[in-house]
C-alpha positions, 0 to 999 in steps of 0.5 A, a space after each residue: 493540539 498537535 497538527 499533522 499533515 496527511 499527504 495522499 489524505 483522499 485515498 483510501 490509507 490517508 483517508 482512513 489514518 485522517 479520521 483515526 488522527 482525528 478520533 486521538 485529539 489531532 489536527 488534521 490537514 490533508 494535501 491531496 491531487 484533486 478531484 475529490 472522490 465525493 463532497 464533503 469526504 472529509 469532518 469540517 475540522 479537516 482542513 484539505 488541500 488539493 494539489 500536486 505535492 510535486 508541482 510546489 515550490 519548496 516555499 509553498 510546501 515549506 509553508 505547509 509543513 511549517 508547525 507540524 508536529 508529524 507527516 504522514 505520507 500515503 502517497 505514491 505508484 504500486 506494482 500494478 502500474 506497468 512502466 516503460 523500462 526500466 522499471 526500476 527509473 520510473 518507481 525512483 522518480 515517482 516513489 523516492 524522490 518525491 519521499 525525499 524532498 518532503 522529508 528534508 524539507 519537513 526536517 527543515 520545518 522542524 517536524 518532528 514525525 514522518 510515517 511513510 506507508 511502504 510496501 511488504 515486498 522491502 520486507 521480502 526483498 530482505 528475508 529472501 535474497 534469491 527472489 532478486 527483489 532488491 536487485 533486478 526488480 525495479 518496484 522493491 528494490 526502490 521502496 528499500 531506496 525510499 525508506 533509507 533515503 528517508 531515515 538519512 534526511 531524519 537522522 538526528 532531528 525527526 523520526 521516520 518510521 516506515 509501515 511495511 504494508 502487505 493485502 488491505 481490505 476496506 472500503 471509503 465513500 466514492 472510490 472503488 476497491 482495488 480488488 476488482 482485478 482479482 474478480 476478473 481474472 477469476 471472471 477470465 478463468 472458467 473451469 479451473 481458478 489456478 493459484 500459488 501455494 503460498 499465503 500472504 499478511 493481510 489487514 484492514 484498512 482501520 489496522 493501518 489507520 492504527 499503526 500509522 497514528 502508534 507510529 507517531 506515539 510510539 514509534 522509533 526513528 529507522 523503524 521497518 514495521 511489517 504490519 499483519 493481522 491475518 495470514 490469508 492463503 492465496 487458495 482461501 482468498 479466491 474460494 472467498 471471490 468464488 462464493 461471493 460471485 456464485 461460482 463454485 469453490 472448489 473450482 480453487 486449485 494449486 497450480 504446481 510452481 513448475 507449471 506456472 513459471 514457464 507462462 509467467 516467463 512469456 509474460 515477462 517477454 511480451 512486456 519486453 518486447 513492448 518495451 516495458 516492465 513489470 515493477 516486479 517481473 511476472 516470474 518472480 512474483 510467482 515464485 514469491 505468491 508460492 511462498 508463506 510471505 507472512 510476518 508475525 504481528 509480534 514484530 509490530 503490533 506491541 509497538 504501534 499498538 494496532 488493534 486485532 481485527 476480524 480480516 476475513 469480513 472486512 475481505 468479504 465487506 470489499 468484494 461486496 462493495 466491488 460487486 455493488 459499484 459494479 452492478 450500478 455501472 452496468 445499470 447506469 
């Protein structure tokens, strides 16, 4: 029975590809920060590890990886955390380096697979140069830098597969959603509910679970994978928000990008002046929410054999599960 080690196993992505390891015959451990997010999250047959894969020694994390036949590594900061600038230094520091010494020291193992859980904004930073993703923003501009610092340490003896992940919808036992802040801003914006023009990849978080373990199996060494399943327009997105809270859908609207550039600017100045800086800067990821940021499935699906899934009910299961967290801590 091949052994793998999950990194980041107790959040959402790893708990998930955990249990699909374990449905395809695998042994599974994962190395999480503690606390657990409930008890007994995991089978028995999981062995978990909480700790600080930072705070190891090499001999420590060498141990562990010792007899593995795969790493997967859903760990890490996203775009939502607003550094001190610049950003770019606190997304290498948490995001790069860490990817890099597991992977040297999983080469050193004799591991012979490592999935990285990437984002799709390396995909966008690629496809539209002008957005300056690759250069004035801090957030893809490292997650491009983790990936290839990744495939150097493989080159030759492991294969590193990265899985461009975009929108993720589901749920897991004692952690609440990250869509909440999308209810609020719906919540603090009465009348009128303005968003960008464009749509964006979506899955489900079992597709990710999926295409993590088809990596394994099937994936080749410097493999870039964007994974999709639905093409979800930012317009269909909030309607869903609206119907699900009780307000009216149609109060959804485009927002004109010129009208919206101008107040992404004085949101990007006001993090300046307090000295810091979005991962990516508001005036860009505006343009970027006013674009088709969508990759054709073709591209992985028939690779990491992820299966189709109905992602428009696994968006609504979410927002349910953010309304029901939220309703019991009002009457807490």
């Amino acid at each position: 029975m091949d052994s793998v080690l999950v990194i980041g196993g107790t959040g959402l992505l790893g708990y998930h590809t955990t249990l699909e390891l374990l449905r395809r015959g695998y042994a599974v451990t994962s190395l999480a920060l503690p606390p657990m997010p409930v008890e007994d999250l995991f089978p028995a047959e999981v062995e978990n590890v909480l700790a600080d894969v930072g705070e190891l020694s090499d001999d420590e994390l060498g141990a562990m990886l010792a007899g593995r036949h795969a790493v997967v590594y859903a760990a890490g900061a996203d775009e939502r955390v607003i550094p001190d600038a610049p950003a770019a230094h606190f997304f290498y520091e948490a995001n790069v380096r860490p990817v890099q010494r597991v992977a040297r020291l999983a080469r050193a193992a004799g591991v012979k697979k490592f999935v990285l859980f990437n984002s799709y904004t390396a995909e966008f930073a690629e496809r539209w140069p002008d957005l300056g993703y690759r250069t004035r923003n801090g957030y893809p501009r490292t997650r491009l830098a983790q990936e290839e610092v990744a495939y150097l340490e493989g080159d030759g003896a492991m294969d590193v597969m990265s899985l461009r992940l975009p929108y993720i919808f589901g749920t897991m036992p004692g952690r609440a959603p990250l869509w909440q802040m999308f209810i609020d801003l719906i919540r603090a914006q009465p009348g009128f509910v303005g968003v960008g023009a464009g749509s964006t990849s979506s899955v489900t978080v079992d597709q990710v679970a999926q295409a993590a373990v088809g990596a394994i199996e099937h994936g080749e060494h410097g493999g870039r994978y964007p994974i999709n399943g639905y093409n979800l327009t930012h317009v269909e997105f909030h309607r869903t928000i609206c119907e699900l809270i009780g307000r009216d859908p149609d109060e959804v609207g485009v927002v004109p990008l010129e009208v919206m550039l101008p107040v992404a600017a004085q949101h990007d100045a006001a993090a300046a002046a307090a000295g810091k800086e979005h991962g990516i800067h508001i005036s860009d990821s505006t343009q970027f929410n006013a674009r088709d940021a969508v990759s054709d499935p073709a591209l992985s699906q028939p690779v990491l054999r992820y299966a189709d899934a109905d992602v428009p009910a696994a968006i609504v299961a979410t927002i349910q599960a953010c309304l029901e967290i939220e309703a019991q801590a009002a009457t807490a």
